[in-house]
N, C-alpha and C positions, 0 to 999 in steps of 0.2 A: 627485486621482491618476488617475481613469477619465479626465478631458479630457487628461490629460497624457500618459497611454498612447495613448489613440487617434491624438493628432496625432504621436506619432511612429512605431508604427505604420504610418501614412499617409504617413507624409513614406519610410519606408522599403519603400513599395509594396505594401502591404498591404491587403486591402481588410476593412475593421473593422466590427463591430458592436458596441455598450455596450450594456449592461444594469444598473439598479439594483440591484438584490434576488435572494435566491435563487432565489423560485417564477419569476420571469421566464430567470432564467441555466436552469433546471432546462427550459423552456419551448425554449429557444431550441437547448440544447444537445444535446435530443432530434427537435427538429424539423427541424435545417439541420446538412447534414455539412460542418461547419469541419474545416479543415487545420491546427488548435492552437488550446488554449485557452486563453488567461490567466486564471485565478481566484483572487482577493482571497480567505482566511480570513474575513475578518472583516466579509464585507457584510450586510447585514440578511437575517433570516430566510426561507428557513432558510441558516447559513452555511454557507462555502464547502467544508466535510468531507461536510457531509450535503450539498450539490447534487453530491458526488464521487461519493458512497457512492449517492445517487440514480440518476442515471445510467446507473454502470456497472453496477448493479441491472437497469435497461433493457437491458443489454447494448450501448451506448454507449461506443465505444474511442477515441475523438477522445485526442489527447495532450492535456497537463493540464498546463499550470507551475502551480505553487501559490504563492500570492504567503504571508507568513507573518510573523508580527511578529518583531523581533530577537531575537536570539540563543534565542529559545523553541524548545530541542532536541525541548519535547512535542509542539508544533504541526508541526513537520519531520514525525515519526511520525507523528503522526494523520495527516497527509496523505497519507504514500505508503502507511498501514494502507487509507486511506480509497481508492486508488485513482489518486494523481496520479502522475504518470510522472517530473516533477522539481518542484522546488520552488527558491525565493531569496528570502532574508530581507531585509526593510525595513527601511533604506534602502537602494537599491541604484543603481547606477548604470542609466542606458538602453542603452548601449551593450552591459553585460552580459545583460540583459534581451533583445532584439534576437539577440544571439547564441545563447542558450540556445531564442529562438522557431523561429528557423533550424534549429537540430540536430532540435527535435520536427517541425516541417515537411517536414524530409527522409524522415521516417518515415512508414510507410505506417501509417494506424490500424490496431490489432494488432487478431487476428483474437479470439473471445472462448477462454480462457486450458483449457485442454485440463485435465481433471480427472484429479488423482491416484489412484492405485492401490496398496497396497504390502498384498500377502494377504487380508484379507477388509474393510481397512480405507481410503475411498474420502474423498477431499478436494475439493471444485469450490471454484477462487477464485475462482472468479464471483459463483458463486451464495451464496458464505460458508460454504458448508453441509459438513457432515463426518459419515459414514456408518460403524458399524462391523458388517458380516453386514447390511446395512440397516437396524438399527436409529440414527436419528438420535442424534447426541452435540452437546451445546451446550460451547461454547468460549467464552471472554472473546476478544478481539481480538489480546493476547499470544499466550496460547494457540493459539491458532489460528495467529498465523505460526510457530512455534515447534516448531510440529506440519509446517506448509508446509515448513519449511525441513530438515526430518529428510526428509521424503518424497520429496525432491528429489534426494538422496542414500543411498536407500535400501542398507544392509548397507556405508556407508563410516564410520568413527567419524569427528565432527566435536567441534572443540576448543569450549573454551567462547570464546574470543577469537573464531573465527569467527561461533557464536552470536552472541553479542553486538553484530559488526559488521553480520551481517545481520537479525537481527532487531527487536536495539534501534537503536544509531544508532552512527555511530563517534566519534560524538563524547561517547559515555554512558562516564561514570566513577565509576560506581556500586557495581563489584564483578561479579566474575562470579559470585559467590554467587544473583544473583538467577538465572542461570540454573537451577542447582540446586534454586532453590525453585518455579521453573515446570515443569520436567521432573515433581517432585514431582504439582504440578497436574494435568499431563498423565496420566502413569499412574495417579491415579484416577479418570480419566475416560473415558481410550478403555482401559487394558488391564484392571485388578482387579476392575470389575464385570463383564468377558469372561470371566474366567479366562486373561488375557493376560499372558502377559512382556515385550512386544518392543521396549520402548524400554528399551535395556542401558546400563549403566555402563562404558565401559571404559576401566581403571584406569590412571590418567597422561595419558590423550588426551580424555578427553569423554563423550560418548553416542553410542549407535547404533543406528537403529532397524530392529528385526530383518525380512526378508521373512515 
């Protein structure tokens, strides 16, 4: 698949580099500012979630396609949890491929992602890291976009339909129960040990997370 991408790629005016393995992709993609990245899931270690999650840890904005095995809805998430900017599931056509490298190309690598604020409680998705009064709070990867995605929209109620389309995947048909049971997650973590209220219920529409 790496020879097959690179010559066409190449044949579509590109100028290409291959790499085997993660430490080498993790190598290259901190040391040379590529104009897009193609990255395979599933190359030898480390794979292609943690050379994403590596990276942009270094503060690394290069765009991302995530290559992903089929129809794996978990691998999609992990990837854009992880960092990648789009993703297409294998098999896929070149043509498609080509086209999706074009749209990241156009794009200017994004500058690093300006950290959240809402009262005394502070989000950076950069760094992963989530502050409440400055005391550090640890989050699961759900959690934490879950948390991203109220902060975004601070004092608006969002449905759970929304939830679900952004934080899990739109193609998750799971229930929107589970958001209910993450919400749960959350207020014991950034609000009850504060003495916090401010991710609300409100009743027929969603949640809302208070300034």
């Amino acid at each position: 698949m790496s020879s097959m991408l690179t010559r066409g790629l190449r044949r579509a005016g590109y100028a290409v580099d291959a790499v085997a393995n993660g430490t080498d992709a993790v190598w290259s993609m901190t040391e040379v500012p590529y104009d897009a990245v193609v990255l395979d899931a599933m190359i030898p270690a480390p794979d292609g979630f943690e050379v994403c999650r590596r990276v942009r840890a270094a503060e690394v904005w290069t765009p991302v396609l995530m290559l992903t095995a089929r129809d794996a809805t978990a691998d999609k998430v992990r990837g854009l949890d992880a960092g990648a900017d789009d993703y297409l599931t294998k098999p896929f056509a070149l043509d498609e491929l080509l086209a999706r490298v074009r749209a990241l190309v156009r794009r200017r690598p994004a500058e690093r992602p300006a950290a959240l604020t809402v009262g005394d409680l502070t989000l950076d998705p950069a760094a992963r890291t989530v502050h409440r009064g400055g005391t550090p709070v640890v989050l699961s990867a759900k959690e934490f976009a879950l948390l991203h995605e109220l902060m975004r929209h601070p004092g608006e109620a969002l449905s759970r339909t929304h939830l679900i389309e952004h934080v899990w995947d739109f193609a998750y048909d799971g229930g929107s129960n589970v958001v209910d049971v993450y919400v749960r997650h959350l207020r014991e973590k950034v609000d009850r040990p504060f003495g916090r209220e401010s991710i609300r219920t409100v009743r027929g529409a969603g949640y809302r997370l208070d300034p």
